[in-house]
C-alpha positions in Angstrom: -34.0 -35.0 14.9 -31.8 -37.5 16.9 -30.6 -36.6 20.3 -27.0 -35.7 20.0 -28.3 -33.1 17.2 -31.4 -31.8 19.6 -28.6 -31.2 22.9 -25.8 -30.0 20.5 -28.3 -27.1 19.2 -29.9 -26.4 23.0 -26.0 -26.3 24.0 -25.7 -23.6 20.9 -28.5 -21.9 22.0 -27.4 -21.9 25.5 -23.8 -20.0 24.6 -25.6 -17.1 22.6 -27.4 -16.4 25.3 -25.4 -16.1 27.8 -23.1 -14.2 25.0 -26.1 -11.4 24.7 -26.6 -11.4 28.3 -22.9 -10.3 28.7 -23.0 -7.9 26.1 -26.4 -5.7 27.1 -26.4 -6.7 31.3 -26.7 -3.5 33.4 -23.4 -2.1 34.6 -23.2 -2.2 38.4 -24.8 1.1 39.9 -21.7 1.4 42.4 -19.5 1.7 39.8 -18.3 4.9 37.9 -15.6 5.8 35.4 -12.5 7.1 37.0 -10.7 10.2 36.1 -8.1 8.9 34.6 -10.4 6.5 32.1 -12.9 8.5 30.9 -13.2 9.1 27.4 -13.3 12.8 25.7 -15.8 13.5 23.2 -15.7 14.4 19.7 -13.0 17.5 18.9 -12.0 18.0 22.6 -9.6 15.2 21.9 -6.5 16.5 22.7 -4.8 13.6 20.6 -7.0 14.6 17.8 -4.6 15.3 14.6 -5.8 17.5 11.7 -5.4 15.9 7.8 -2.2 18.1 7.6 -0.9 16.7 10.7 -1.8 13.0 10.1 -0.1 13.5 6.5 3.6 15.4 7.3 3.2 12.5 10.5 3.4 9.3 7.9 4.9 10.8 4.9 7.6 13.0 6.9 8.9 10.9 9.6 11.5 8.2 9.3 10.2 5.4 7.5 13.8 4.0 7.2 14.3 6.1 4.7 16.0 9.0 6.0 19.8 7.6 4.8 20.2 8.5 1.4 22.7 5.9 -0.1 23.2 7.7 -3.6 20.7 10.4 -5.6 20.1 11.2 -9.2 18.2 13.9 -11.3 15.9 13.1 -14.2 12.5 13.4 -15.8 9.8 10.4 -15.7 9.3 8.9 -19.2 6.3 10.7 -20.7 5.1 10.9 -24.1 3.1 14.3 -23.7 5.7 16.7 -21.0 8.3 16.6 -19.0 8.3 15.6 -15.5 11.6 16.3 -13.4 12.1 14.2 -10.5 14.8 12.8 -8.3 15.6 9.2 -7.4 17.0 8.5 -3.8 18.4 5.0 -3.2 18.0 4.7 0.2 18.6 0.6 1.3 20.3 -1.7 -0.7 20.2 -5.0 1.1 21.5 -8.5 -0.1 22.2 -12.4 0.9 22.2 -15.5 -0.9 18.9 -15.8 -2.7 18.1 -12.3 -3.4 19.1 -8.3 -3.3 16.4 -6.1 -2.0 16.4 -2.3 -3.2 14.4 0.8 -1.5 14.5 3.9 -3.3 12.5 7.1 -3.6 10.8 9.0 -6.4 10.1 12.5 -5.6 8.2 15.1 -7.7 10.8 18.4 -8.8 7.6 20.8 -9.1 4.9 22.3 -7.2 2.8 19.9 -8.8 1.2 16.5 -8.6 1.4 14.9 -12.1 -0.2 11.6 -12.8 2.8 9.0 -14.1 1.5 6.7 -17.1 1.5 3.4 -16.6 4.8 2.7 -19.0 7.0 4.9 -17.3 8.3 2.3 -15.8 7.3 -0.7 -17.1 7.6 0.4 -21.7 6.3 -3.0 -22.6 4.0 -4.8 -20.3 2.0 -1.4 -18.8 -0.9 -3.3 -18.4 0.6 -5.4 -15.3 1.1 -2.5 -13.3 4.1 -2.8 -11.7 7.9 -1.3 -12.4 9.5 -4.3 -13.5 11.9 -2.2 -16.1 14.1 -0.7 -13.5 17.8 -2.8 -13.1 21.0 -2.9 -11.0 24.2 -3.8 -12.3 26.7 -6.2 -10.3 29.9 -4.5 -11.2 32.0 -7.4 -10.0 30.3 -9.7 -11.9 29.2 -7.5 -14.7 25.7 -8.5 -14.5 22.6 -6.5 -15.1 20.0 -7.9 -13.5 16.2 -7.3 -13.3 13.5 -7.6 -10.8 11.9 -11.2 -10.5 9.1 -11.7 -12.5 6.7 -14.9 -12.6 3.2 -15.9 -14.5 0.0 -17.4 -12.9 -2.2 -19.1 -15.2 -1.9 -18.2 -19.1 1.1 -16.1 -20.1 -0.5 -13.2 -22.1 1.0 -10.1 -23.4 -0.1 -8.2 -20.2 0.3 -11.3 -17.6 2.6 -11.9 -15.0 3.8 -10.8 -11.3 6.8 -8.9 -10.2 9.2 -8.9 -7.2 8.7 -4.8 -7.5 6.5 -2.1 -6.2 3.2 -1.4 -8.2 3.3 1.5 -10.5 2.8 5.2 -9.0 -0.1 6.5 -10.2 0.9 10.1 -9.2 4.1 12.2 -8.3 4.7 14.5 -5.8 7.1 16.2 -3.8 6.6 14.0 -0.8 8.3 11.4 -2.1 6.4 7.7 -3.1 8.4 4.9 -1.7 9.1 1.9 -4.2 11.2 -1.2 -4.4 11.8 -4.0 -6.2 13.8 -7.7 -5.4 16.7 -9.0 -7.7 18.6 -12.2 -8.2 21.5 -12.3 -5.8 24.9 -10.6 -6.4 28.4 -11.9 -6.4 29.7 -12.9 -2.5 32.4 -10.4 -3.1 30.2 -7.2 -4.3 30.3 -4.3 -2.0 29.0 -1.7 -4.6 26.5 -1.5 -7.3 24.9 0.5 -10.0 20.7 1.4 -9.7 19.0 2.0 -13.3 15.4 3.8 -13.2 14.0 4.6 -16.9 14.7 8.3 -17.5 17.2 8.5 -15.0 21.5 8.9 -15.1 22.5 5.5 -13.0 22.8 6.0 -9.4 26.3 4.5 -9.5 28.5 3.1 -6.3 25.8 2.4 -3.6 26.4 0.7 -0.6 25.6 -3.2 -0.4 24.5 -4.1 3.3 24.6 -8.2 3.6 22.3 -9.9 5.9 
């Protein structure tokens, strides 16, 4: 071992030490907690929340989602029942690269349904992700779809989407989703928002940034 190796590794050995000293020394005798810092054990914690609380806290408050820009009924493709639910649009947001959409999909029933993979996505289920939902530029009549790219081979089930993954369950809580388009026309103020086994959620708001 040369020199510069044997200081560098008593220099090392040095720093934990003094590392573990600081971390287990004795605190000073003189010196108590005040009032106003001390720490409340176990359920006493007035701050503590219950499961019910913590959930109607993150799923219930505004999340930017309490502005409802255009709502639709319908059922989520299924091959087996029925599942009614409701679509809320609640941010469409656009500029010169891309249009961002934000919309809701809320359970009708009592119930929390599991969604099959190709409810959303008829062709490609495997990838996971929502990529058959659409909005339609009315000024420019285009229908446009979410962005989609491919990483490595392009198999039947490959590829990444600009869109939310797919919801594996339903309920009436709503599940937040979105999913990032092409850019629309400098002069669109409206468009249309097309989610399989929904009517189009027609004439929402466009907010530019």
């Amino acid at each position: 071992m040369n020199r510069t190796t044997r200081i560098g590794g008593l220099a090392a050995l040095a720093l934990v030490v003094a590392l573990v000293a600081g971390c287990t020394g004795e605190d000073d005798p003189n010196t108590s907690p005040s009032s106003g810092t001390s720490a409340t054990q176990g359920g006493d914690d007035p701050t503590a929340m219950t499961r019910e609380e913590l959930q109607d806290a993150v799923f219930e408050g505004d999340l930017g989602t309490s502005t409802v820009l255009g709502s639709v009924e319908g059922a989520v493709p299924d091959p087996a029942k029925t599942l009614p639910a409701r679509i809320d649009v609640t941010s469409v947001t656009a500029d010169e690269v891309s249009t961002v959409v934000r919309f809701t999909l809320a359970n009708l029933e009592d119930t929390d349904p599991l969604v099959q993979l190709s409810a959303f996505n008829e062709f490609r289920p495997l990838a996971g992700d929502i990529r058959d939902v659409a909005i339609v530029d009315t000024t420019a009549s285009l229908r446009l779809r979410p962005y989609v790219g491919y990483q490595g081979e392009v198999g039947q089930d490959a590829g990444i989407c600009t869109c939310s993954d797919a919801p594996l369950q339903m309920s009436r809580v709503g599940q937040f989703l979105s999913a990032t388009f092409p850019p629309l026309d400098p002069s669109t103020t409206e468009i249309s928002v097309e989610i399989p086994g929904f009517p189009a959620v027609e004439n929402v708001a466009v907010t530019r940034r």
